[in-house]
KEDREN-557633 format. One record per residue (C-alpha): x, y, z; residue in one letter. Coordinates in steps of 0.2 Angstrom, whole numbers, always signed. Example, Ala and Ser with C-alpha at 12.3 -4.5 7.8 and 13.67 -1.06 7.14 Angstrom:
// residues 2
NODE|+62|-22|+39|A;
NODE|+68|-5|+36|S;
***
This chain:
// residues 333
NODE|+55|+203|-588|X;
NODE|+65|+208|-573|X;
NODE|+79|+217|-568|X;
NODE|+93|+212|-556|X;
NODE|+93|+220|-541|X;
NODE|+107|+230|-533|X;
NODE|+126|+223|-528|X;
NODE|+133|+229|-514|X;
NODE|+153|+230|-507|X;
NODE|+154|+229|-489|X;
NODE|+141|+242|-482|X;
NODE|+139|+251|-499|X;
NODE|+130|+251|-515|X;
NODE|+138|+252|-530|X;
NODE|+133|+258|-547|X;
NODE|+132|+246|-562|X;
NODE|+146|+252|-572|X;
NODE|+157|+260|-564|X;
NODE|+155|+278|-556|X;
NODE|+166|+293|-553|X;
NODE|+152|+300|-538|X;
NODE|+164|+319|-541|X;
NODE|+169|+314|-521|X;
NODE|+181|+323|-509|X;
NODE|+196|+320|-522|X;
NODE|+187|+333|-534|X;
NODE|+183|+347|-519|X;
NODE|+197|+361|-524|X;
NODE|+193|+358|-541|X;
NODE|+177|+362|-539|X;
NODE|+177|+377|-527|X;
NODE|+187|+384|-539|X;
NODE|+175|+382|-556|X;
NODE|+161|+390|-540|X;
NODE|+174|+403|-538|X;
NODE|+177|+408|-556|X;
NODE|+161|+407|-563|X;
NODE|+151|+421|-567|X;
NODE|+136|+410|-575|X;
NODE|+118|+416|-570|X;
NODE|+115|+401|-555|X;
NODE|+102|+411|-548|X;
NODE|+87|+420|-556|X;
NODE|+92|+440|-555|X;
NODE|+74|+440|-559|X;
NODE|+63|+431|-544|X;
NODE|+53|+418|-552|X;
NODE|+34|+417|-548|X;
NODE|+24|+417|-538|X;
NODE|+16|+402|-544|X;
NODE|+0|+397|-539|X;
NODE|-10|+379|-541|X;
NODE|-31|+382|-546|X;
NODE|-33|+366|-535|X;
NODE|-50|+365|-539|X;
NODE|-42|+356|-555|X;
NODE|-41|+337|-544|X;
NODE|-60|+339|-540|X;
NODE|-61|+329|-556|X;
NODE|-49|+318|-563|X;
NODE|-42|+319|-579|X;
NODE|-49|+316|-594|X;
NODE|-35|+308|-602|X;
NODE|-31|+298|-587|X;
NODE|-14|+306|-585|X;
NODE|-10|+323|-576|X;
NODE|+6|+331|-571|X;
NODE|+6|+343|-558|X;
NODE|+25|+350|-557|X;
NODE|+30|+358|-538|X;
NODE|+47|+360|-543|X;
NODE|+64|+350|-545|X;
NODE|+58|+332|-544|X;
NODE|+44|+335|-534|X;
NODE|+27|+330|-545|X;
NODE|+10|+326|-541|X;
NODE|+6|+312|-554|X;
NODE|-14|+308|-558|X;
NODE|-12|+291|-568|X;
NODE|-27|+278|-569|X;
NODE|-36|+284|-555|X;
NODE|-24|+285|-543|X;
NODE|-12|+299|-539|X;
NODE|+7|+297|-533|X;
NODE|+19|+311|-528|X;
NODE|+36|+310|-530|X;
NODE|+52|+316|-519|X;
NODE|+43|+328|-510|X;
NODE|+53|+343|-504|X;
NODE|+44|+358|-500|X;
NODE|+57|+365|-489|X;
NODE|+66|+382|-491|X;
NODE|+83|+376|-491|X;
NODE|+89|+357|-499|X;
NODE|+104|+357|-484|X;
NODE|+109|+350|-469|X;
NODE|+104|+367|-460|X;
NODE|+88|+377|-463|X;
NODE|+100|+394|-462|X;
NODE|+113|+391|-475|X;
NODE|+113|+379|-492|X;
NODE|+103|+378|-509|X;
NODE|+88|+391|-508|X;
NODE|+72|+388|-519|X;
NODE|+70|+402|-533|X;
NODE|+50|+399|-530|X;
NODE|+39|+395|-518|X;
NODE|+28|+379|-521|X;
NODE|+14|+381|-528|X;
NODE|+3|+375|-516|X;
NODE|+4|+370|-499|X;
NODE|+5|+353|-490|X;
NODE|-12|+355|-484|X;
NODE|-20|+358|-501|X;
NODE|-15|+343|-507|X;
NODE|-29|+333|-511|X;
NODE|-28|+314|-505|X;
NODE|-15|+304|-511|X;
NODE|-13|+285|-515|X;
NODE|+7|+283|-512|X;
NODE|+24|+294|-508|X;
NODE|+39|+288|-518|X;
NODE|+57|+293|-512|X;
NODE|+69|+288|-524|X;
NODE|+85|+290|-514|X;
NODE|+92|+301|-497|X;
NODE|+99|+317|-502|X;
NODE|+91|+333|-495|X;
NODE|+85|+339|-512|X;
NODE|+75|+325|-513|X;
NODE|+69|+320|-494|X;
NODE|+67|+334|-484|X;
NODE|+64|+332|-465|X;
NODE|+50|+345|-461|X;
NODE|+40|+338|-478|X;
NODE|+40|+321|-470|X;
NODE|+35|+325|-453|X;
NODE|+20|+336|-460|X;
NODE|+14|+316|-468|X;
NODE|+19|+309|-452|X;
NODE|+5|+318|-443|X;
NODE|-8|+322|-456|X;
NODE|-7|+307|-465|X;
NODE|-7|+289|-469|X;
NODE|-2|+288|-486|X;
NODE|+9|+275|-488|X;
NODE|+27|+277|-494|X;
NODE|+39|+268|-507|X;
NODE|+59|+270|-506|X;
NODE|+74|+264|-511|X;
NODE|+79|+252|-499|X;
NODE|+89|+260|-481|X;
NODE|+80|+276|-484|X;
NODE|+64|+270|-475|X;
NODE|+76|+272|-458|X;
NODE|+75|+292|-461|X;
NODE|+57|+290|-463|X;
NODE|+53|+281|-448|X;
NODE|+64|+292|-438|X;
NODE|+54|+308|-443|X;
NODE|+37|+299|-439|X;
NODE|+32|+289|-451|X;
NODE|+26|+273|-445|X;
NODE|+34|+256|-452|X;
NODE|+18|+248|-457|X;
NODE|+18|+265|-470|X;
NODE|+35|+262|-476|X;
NODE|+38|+247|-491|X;
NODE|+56|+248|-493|X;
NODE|+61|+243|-513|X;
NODE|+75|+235|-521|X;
NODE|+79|+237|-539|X;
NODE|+66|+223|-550|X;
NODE|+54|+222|-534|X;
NODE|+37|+230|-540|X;
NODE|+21|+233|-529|X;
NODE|+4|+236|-534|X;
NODE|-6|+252|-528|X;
NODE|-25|+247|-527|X;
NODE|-28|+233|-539|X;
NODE|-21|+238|-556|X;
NODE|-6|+251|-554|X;
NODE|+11|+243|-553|X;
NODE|+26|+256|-546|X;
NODE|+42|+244|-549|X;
NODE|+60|+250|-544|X;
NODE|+72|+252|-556|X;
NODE|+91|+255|-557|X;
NODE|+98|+271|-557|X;
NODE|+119|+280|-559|X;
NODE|+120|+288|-543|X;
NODE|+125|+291|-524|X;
NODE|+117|+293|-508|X;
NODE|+120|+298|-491|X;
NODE|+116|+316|-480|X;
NODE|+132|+319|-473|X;
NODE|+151|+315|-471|X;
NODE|+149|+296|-464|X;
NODE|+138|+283|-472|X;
NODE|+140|+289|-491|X;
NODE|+131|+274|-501|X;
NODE|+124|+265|-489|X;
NODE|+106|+268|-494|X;
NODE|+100|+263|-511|X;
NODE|+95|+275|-528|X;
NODE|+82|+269|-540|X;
NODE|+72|+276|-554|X;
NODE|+53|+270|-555|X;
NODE|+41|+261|-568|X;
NODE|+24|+269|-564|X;
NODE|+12|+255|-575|X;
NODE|-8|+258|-574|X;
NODE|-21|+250|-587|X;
NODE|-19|+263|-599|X;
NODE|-3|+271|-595|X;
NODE|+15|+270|-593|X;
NODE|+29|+283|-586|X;
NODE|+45|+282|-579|X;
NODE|+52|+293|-568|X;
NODE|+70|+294|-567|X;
NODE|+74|+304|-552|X;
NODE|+95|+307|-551|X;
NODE|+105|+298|-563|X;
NODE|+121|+298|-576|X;
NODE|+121|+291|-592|X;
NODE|+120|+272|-588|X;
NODE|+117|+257|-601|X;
NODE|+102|+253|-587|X;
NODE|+90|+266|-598|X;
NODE|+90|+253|-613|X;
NODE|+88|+239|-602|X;
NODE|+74|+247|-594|X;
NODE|+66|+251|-610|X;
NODE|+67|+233|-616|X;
NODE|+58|+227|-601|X;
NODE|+46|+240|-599|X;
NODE|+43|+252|-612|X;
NODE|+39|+259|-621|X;
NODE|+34|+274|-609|X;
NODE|+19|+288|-613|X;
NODE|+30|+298|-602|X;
NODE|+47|+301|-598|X;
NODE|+51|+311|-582|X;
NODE|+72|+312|-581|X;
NODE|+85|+324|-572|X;
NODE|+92|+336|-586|X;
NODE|+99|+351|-571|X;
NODE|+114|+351|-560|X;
NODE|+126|+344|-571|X;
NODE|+145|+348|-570|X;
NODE|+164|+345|-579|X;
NODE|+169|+336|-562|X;
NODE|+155|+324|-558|X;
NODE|+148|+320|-576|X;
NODE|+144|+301|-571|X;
NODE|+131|+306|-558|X;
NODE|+119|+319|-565|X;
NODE|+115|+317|-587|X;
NODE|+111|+335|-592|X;
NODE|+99|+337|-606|X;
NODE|+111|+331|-618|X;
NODE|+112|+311|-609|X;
NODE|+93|+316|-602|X;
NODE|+87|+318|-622|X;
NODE|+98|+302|-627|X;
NODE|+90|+292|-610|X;
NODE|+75|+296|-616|X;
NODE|+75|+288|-633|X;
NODE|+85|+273|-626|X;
NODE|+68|+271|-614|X;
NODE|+57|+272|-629|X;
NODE|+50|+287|-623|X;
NODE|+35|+298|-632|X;
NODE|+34|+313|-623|X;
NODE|+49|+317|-612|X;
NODE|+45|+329|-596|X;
NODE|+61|+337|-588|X;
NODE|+65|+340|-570|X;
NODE|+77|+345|-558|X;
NODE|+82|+360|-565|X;
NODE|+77|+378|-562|X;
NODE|+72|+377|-543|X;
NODE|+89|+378|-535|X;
NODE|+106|+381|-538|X;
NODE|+115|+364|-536|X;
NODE|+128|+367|-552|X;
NODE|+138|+381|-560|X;
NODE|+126|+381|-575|X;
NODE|+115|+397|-577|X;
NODE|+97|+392|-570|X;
NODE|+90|+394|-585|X;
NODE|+104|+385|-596|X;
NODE|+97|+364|-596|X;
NODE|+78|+370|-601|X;
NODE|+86|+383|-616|X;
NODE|+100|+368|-619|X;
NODE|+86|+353|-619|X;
NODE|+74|+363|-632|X;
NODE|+86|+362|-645|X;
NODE|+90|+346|-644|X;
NODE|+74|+340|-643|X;
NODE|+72|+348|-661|X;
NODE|+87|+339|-667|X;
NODE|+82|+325|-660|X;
NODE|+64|+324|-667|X;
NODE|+61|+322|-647|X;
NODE|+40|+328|-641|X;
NODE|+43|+338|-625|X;
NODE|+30|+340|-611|X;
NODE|+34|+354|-600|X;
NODE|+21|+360|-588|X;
NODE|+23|+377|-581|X;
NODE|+25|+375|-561|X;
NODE|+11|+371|-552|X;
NODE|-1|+373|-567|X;
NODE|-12|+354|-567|X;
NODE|-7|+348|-586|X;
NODE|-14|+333|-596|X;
NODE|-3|+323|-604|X;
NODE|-9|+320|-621|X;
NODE|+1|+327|-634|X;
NODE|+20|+336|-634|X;
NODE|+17|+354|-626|X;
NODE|+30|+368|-620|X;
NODE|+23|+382|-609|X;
NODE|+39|+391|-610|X;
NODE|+35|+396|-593|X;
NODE|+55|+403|-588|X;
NODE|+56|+411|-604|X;
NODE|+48|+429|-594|X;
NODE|+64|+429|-582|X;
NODE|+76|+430|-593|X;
NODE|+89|+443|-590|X;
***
């Protein structure tokens, strides 16, 4: 079974159902609740440091699924013999400038450089936590692992170095297959793109299917609550993992990000067994405490009867049963 793939008015993508995107309408409002708010956004305690034993991916996993967690959504996934990373950002700052913007509470964990090789890059949509410049240009040069992103995203790509016979730009229901049995196929997504005041939307946003022999994830990089996390379970669940956005949710922009309490119910609408969270405790993007989606989430998924998975950063973790490191749980002030 397939999915539709996107619609577009004039220039722009549009979401399918509608979306309130928390736009230039909703600024004031919004520096206001920044202004007022005396939630813990950063860490008064430093997170870290966290540090990869990369000796772990001199031999594959026994299960045949491993999750390496580099912060936010950026994750070294070891499925079937092959290993992707996601949206990989190992800048300092998730802005338009390297001086002012989003800082990380931790460093990664490892290096680009102590990467070991990789099969495929996938880029689910443009914004800067999610695509970051210097990240790319370190592939450009060292590299030719090839890349898989939303559709218009591949024109960043190519601009930082990456050469077009590396980049295979992906609608929503278009699939590829990585070696000769891992299928990566793009899936819908509630969200926005764009990295600057002009051209909002006129690059795609996608979740991905990750299908191997023996297993089956999805990684749901940004989204609200959409009815696409049913339809996506119909057609290709049900999943061994879930991977879905559960940080950076706010009163004025609750159709674009979940938080845990969507992120949990997204997770059973996919028919998920193990549900990893991400995009949350690695920078400040919401007037949440840092801490507040992972505390929030840990409850729910008790309520829920939900099996978490989540790996402490940078720590190599097989996936074969619900495990909680807890790993934030030391920073609390």
């Amino acid at each position: 079974m397939s999915l539709e793939g996107s619609r577009k008015e004039g220039k722009k993508y549009i979401n399918v159902i509608p979306t309130d995107e928390g736009g230039f309408g909703k600024i004031l409002p919004i520096l206001g609740e920044y202004i007022n708010n005396k939630a813990e956004n950063t860490p008064l305690k430093t997170l870290g440091p966290f540090k990869t034993d990369t000796t772990a991916y001199q031999n594959p996993p026994a299960s045949g699924l491993r999750i390496t967690w580099i912060g936010h959504t950026s994750i070294l996934i070891e499925i079937d013999g092959k290993r992707i990373l996601t949206d990989p950002v190992w800048g300092e700052r998730v802005s338009f400038s390297k001086y002012i913007g989003p800082k990380r509470f931790f460093q990664p964990p490892l290096s680009l450089s102590e990467l070991p090789p990789l099969d495929a890059i996938i880029i689910s949509h443009d914004h800067y936590d999610h695509l970051d410049k210097d990240t790319i240009q370190f592939f450009a040069g060292s590299s030719s692992t090839p890349f898989y992103c939303s559709v218009g995203v591949g024109q960043h790509l190519s601009k930082w170095g990456i050469s077009q016979n590396r980049i295979s730009e992906m609608d929503w229901g278009n699939s590829v297959v990585i070696g000769n049995d891992l299928v990566v196929t793009a899936t819908p997504s509630r969200h926005f793109s764009g990295r600057g005041i002009t051209g909002r939307n006129e690059t795609l946003w996608s979740s991905f299917v990750i299908r191997g022999p023996k297993h089956n994830i999805y990684f749901g990089a940004d989204s609200g609550w959409s009815p696409s996390f049913a339809e996506i379970g119909e057609a290709f669940g049900p999943f061994d993992l879930t991977i879905l956005e559960i940080g950076a949710y706010g009163k004025y922009w609750p159709d674009i990000h979940m938080g845990p309490d969507h992120a949990s119910n997204a997770h059973l609408a996919l028919k998920g067994k193990l549900m990893m969270p991400v995009h949350y405790g690695t920078f400040s993007l919401a007037p949440h405490a840092w801490y507040e989606p992972i505390e929030r989430l840990t409850d729910l998924a008790k309520d829920k009867n939900i099996n978490l998975f989540v790996p402490k950063p940078g720590e190599p973790t097989e996936v074969k049963e619900a495990y909680n490191s807890n790993w934030w749980k030391p920073y609390l002030s």
